[in-house]
MIFI-143642 format. One record per residue (C-alpha): residue number from 1; x negated, y, z. Coordinates in nm, 2 decimals. Each point is the difference from the previous one (the first is absolute). Example, Ala and Ser with C-alpha at 12.3 -4.5 7.8 and 13.67 -1.06 7.14 Angstrom:
rec pos: 1 | x: -1.23 | y: -0.45 | z: 0.78
rec pos: 2 | x: -0.14 | y: 0.34 | z: -0.07
***
This chain:
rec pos: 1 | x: 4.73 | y: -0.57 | z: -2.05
rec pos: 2 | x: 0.26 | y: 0.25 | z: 0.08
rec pos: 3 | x: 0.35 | y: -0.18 | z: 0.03
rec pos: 4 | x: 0.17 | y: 0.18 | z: -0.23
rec pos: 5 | x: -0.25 | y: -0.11 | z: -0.28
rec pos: 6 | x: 0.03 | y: -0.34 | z: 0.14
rec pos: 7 | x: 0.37 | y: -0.04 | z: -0.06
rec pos: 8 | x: -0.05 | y: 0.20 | z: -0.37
rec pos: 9 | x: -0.23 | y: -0.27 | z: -0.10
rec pos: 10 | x: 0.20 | y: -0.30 | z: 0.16
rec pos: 11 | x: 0.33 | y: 0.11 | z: -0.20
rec pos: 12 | x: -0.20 | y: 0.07 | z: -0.33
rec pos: 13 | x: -0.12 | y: -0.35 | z: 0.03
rec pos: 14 | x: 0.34 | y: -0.18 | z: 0.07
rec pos: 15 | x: 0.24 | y: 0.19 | z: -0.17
rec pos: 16 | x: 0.08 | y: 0.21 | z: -0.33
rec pos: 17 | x: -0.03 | y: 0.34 | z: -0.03
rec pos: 18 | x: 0.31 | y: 0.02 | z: -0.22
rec pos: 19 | x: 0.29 | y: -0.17 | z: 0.20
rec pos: 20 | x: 0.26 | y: 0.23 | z: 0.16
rec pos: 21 | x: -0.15 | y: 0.25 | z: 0.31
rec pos: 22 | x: 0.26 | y: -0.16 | z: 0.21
rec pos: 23 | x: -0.15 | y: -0.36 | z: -0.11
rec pos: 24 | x: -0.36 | y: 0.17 | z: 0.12
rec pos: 25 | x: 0.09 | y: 0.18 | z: 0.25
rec pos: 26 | x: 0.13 | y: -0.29 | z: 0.15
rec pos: 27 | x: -0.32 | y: -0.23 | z: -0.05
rec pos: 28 | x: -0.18 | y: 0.29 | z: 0.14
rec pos: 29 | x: 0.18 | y: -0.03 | z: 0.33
rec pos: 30 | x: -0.01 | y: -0.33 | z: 0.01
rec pos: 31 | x: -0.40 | y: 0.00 | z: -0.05
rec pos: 32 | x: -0.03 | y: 0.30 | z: 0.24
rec pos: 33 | x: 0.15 | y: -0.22 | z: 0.23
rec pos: 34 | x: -0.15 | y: -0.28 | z: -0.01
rec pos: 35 | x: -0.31 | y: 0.15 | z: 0.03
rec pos: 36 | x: 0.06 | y: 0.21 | z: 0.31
rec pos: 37 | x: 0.15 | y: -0.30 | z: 0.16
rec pos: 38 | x: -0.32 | y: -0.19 | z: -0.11
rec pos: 39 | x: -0.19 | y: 0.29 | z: 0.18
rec pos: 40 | x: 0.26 | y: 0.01 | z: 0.27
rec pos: 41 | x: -0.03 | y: -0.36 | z: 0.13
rec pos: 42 | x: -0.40 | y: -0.03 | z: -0.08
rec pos: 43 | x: 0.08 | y: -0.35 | z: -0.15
rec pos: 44 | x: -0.32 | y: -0.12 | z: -0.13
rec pos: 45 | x: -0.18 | y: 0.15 | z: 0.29
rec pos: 46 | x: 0.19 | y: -0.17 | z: 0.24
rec pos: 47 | x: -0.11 | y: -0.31 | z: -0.12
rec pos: 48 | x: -0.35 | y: 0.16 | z: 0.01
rec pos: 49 | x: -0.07 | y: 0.10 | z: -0.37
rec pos: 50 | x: -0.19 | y: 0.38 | z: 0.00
rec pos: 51 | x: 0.28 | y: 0.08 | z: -0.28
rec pos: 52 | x: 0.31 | y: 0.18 | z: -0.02
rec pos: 53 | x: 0.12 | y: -0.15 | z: -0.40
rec pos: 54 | x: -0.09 | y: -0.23 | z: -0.24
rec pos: 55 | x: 0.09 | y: 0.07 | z: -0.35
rec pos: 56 | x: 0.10 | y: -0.36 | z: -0.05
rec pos: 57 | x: 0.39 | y: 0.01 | z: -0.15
rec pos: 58 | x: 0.01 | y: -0.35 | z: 0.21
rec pos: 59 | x: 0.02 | y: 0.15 | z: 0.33
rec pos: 60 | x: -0.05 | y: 0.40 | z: -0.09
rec pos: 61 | x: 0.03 | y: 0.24 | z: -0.28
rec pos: 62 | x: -0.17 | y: 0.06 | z: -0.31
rec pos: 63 | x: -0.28 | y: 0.24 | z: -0.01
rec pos: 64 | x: -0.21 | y: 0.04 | z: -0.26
rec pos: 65 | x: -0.28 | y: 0.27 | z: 0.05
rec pos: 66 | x: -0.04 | y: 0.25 | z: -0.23
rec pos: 67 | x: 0.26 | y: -0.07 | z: -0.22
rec pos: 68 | x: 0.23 | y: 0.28 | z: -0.19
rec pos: 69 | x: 0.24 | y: 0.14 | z: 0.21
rec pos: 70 | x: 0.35 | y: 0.13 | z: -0.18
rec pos: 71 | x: 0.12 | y: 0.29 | z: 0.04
rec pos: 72 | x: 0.41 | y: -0.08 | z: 0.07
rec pos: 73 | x: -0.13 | y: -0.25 | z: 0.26
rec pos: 74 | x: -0.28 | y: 0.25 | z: 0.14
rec pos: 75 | x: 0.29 | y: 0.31 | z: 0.03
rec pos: 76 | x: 0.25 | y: -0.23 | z: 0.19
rec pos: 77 | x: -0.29 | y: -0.12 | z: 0.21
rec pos: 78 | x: -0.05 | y: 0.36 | z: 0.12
rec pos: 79 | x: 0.38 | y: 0.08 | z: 0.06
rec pos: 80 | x: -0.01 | y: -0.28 | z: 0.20
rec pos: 81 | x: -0.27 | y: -0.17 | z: 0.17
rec pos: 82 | x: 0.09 | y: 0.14 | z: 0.32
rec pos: 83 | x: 0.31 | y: -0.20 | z: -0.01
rec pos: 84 | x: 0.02 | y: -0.40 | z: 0.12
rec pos: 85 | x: 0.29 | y: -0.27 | z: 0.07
rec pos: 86 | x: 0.16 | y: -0.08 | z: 0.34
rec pos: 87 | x: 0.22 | y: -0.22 | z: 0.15
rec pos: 88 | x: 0.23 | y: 0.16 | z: 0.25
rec pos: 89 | x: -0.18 | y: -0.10 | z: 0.40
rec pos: 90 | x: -0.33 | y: -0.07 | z: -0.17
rec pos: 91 | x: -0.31 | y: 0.17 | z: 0.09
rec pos: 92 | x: -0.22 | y: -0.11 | z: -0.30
rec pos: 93 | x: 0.04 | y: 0.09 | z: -0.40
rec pos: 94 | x: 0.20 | y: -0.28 | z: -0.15
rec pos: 95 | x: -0.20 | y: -0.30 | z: -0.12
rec pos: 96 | x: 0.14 | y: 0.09 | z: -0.36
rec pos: 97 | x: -0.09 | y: -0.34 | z: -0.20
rec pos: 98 | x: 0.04 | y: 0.03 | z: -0.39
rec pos: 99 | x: -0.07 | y: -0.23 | z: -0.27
rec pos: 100 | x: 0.02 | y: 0.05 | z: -0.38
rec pos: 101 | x: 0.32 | y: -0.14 | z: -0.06
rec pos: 102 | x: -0.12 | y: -0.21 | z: -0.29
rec pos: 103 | x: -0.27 | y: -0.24 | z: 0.07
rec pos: 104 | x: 0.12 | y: 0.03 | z: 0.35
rec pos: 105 | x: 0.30 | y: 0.08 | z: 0.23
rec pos: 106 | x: 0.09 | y: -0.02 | z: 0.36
rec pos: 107 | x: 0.28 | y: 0.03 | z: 0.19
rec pos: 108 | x: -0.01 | y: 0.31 | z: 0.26
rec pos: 109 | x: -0.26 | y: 0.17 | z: -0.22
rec pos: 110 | x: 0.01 | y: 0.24 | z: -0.26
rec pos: 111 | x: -0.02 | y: -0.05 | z: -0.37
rec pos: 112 | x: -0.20 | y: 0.20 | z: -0.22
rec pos: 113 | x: 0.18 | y: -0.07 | z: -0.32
rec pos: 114 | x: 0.34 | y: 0.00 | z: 0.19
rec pos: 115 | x: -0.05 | y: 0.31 | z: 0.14
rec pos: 116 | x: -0.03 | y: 0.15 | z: -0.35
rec pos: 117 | x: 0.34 | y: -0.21 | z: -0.12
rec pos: 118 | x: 0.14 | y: 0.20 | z: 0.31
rec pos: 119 | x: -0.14 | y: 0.33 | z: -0.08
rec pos: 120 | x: 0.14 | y: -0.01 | z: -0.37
rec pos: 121 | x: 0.34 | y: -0.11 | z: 0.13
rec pos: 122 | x: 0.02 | y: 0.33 | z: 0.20
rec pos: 123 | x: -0.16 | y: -0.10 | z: 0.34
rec pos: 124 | x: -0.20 | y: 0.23 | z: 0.26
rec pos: 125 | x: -0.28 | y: -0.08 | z: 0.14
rec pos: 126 | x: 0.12 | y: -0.05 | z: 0.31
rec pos: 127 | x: 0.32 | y: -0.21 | z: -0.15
rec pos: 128 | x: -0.30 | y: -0.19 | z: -0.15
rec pos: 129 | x: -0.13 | y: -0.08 | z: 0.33
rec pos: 130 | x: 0.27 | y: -0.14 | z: 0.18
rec pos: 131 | x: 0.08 | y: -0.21 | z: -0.24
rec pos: 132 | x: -0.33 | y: -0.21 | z: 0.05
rec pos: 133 | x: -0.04 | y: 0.11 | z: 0.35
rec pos: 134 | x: 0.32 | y: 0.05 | z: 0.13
rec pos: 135 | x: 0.24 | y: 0.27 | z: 0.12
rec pos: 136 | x: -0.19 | y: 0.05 | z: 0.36
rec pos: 137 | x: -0.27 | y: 0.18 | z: -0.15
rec pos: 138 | x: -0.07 | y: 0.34 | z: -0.05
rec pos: 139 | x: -0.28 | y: 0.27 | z: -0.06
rec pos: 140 | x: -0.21 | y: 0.14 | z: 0.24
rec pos: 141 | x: -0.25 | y: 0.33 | z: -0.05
rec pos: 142 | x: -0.30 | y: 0.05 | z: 0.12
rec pos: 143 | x: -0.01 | y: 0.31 | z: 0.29
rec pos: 144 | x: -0.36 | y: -0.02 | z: -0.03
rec pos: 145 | x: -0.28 | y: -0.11 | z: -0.33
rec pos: 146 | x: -0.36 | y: -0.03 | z: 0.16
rec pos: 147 | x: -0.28 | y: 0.15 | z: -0.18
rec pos: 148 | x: 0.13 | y: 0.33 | z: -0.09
rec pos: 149 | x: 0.02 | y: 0.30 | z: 0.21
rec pos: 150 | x: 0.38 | y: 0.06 | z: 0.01
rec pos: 151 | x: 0.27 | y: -0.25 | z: -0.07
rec pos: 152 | x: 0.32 | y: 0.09 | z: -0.22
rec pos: 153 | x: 0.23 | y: 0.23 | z: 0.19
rec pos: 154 | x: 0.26 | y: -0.18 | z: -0.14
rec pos: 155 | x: 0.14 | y: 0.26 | z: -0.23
rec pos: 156 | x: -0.08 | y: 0.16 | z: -0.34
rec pos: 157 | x: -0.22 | y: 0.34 | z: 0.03
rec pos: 158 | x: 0.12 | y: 0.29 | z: -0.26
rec pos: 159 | x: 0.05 | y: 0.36 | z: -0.04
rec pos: 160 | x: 0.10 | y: 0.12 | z: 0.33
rec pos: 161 | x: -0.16 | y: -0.26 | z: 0.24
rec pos: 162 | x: -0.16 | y: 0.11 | z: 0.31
rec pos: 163 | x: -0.16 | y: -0.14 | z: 0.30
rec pos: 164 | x: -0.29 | y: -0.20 | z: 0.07
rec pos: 165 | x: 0.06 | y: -0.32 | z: -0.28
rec pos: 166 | x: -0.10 | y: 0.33 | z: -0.23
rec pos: 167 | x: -0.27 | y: 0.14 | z: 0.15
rec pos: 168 | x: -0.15 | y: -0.38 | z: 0.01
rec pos: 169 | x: 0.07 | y: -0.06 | z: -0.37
rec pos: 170 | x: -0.11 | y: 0.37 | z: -0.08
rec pos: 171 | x: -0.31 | y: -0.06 | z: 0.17
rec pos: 172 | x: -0.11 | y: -0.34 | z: -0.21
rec pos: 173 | x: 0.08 | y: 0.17 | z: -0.34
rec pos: 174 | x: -0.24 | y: 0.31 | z: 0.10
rec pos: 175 | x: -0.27 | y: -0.26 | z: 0.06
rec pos: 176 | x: 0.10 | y: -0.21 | z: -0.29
rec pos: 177 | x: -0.01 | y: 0.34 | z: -0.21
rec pos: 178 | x: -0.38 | y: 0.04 | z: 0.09
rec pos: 179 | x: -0.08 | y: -0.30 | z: -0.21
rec pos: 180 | x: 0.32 | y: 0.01 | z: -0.22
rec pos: 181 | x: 0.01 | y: 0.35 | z: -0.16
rec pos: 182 | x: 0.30 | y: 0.01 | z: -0.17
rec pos: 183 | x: 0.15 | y: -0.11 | z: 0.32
rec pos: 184 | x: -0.02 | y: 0.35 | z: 0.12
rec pos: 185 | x: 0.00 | y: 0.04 | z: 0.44
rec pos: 186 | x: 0.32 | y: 0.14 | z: 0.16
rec pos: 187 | x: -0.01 | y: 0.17 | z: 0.32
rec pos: 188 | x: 0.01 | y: -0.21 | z: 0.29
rec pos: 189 | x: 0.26 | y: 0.24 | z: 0.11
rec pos: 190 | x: 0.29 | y: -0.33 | z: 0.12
rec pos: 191 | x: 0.24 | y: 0.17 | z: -0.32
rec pos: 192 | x: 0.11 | y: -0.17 | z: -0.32
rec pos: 193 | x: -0.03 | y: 0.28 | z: -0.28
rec pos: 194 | x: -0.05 | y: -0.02 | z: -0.35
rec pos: 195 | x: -0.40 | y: 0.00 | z: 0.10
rec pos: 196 | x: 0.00 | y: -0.30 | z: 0.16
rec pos: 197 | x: 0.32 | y: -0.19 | z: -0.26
rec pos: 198 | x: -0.24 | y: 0.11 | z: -0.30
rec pos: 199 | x: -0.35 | y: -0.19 | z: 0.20
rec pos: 200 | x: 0.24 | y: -0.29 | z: 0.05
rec pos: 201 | x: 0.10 | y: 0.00 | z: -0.37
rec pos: 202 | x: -0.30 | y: 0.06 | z: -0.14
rec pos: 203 | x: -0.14 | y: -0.33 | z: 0.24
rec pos: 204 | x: 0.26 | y: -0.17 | z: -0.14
rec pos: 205 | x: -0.08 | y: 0.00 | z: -0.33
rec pos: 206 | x: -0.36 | y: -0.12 | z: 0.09
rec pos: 207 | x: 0.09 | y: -0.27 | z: 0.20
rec pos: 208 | x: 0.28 | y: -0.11 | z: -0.26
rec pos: 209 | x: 0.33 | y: 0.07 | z: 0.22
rec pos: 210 | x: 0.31 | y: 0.17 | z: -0.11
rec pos: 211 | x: -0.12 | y: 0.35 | z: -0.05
rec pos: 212 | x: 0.29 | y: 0.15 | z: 0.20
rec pos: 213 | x: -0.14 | y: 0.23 | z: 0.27
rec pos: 214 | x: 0.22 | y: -0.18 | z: 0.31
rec pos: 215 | x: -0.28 | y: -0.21 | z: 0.23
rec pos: 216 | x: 0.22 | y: -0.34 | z: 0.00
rec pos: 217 | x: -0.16 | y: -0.31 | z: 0.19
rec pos: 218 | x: -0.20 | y: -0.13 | z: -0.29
rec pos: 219 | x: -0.15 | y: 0.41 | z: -0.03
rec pos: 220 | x: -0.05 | y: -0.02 | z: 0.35
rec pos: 221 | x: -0.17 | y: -0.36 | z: 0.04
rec pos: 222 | x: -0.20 | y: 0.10 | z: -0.31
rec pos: 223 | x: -0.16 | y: 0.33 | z: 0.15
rec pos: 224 | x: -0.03 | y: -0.13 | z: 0.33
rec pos: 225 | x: -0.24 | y: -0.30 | z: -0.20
rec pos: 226 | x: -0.15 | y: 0.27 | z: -0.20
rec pos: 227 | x: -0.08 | y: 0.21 | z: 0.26
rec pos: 228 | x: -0.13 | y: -0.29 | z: 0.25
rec pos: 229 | x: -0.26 | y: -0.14 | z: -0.29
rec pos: 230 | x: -0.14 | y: 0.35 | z: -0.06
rec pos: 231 | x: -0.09 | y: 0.09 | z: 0.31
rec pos: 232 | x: -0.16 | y: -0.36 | z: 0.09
rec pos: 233 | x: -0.19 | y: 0.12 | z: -0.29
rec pos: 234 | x: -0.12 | y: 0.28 | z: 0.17
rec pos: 235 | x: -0.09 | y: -0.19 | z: 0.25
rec pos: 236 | x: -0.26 | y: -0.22 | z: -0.18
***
């Protein structure tokens, strides 16, 4: 399944929905983490298993397929996901250990309920972090997301954005907009009007994002996986 589903679906199952977005963002880092790491080192198929994850909380993360996904946890997810732990001179994600904090703590690792009692007393996320992790970490982005056509340029797209990030984005909507009507298709033209802010709005609202016109990484991400799933469509 697509990554970004994984990790929604992960932090649905482990965490609540109503502690503090610092709190979640937090746990969301840690999980995106520890998964790419997990991917990163090939772990189990090292030791020759023909898998990538369990979804044993014993040596992996909860998963639970199916299950409802809430809608806090699914937005920071997608302003996120493209975001993981380091430690400074490390080539891999962090191995970002957590436990509940109740039923079980470690030293060294994260804790889920602590990292809400941090969040209400004013912490960041990343002030949340080192605290369990330590103050030799930091957070890394992505340059590149495999499986869509064009990663994030790295900067919001609005009213007055040119160049080929546009043109990219402009073309996905206009094929998106053959299937979703209300989507509308902007010129391909590489220039951010009001054409192609009102096609992004009006995806928005469809796809359950903050109807505000600006392509933002989650907008992005979210058209790009849009985009990729209708034309394998096509394909079939």
């Amino acid at each position: 399944m697509p990554f970004k589903d994984y990790i929604k679906n992960v932090a649905s199952s482990e965490i609540y929905s109503t502690w503090e977005d610092s709190a979640i963002l937090a746990n969301v880092l840690a999980i995106n983490s520890f998964t790419l790491n997990r991917v990163y080192t090939e772990w189990y198929r090292s030791m020759g298993y023909n898998f990538t994850l369990t979804n044993s909380t014993a040596f992996d993360q909860s998963f639970v397929f199916g299950r409802t996904i809430f809608d806090r946890i699914s937005r920071i997810v997608d302003e996120s996901f493209t975001t993981y732990i380091k430690r400074y001179n490390a080539n891999q994600p962090l191995f970002a250990q957590y436990a509940d904090g109740r039923r079980v703590s470690r030293e060294g690792w994260l804790s889920q309920w602590g990292s809400q009692e941090l969040a209400q007393r004013g912490y960041t996320a990343i002030e949340i972090l080192r605290y369990y992790y330590g103050d030799d970490i930091y957070l890394e982005q992505a340059e590149t997301v495999s499986g869509v056509p064009v990663s994030y340029p790295g900067t919001e797209l609005t009213i007055g954005s040119t160049g080929s990030a546009v043109a990219a984005i402009q073309n996905q909507l206009d094929r998106i907009g053959r299937t979703y009507y209300s989507v509308g298709r902007p010129t391909p033209d590489g220039i951010y009007g009001r054409q192609t802010a009102a096609a992004v709005s009006a995806f928005q609202g469809i796809f359950n994002l903050p109807q505000t016109g600006v392509v933002d990484l989650a907008t992005w991400y979210q058209i790009s996986q849009v985009y990729v799933a209708l034309e394998k469509l096509a394909e079939l």
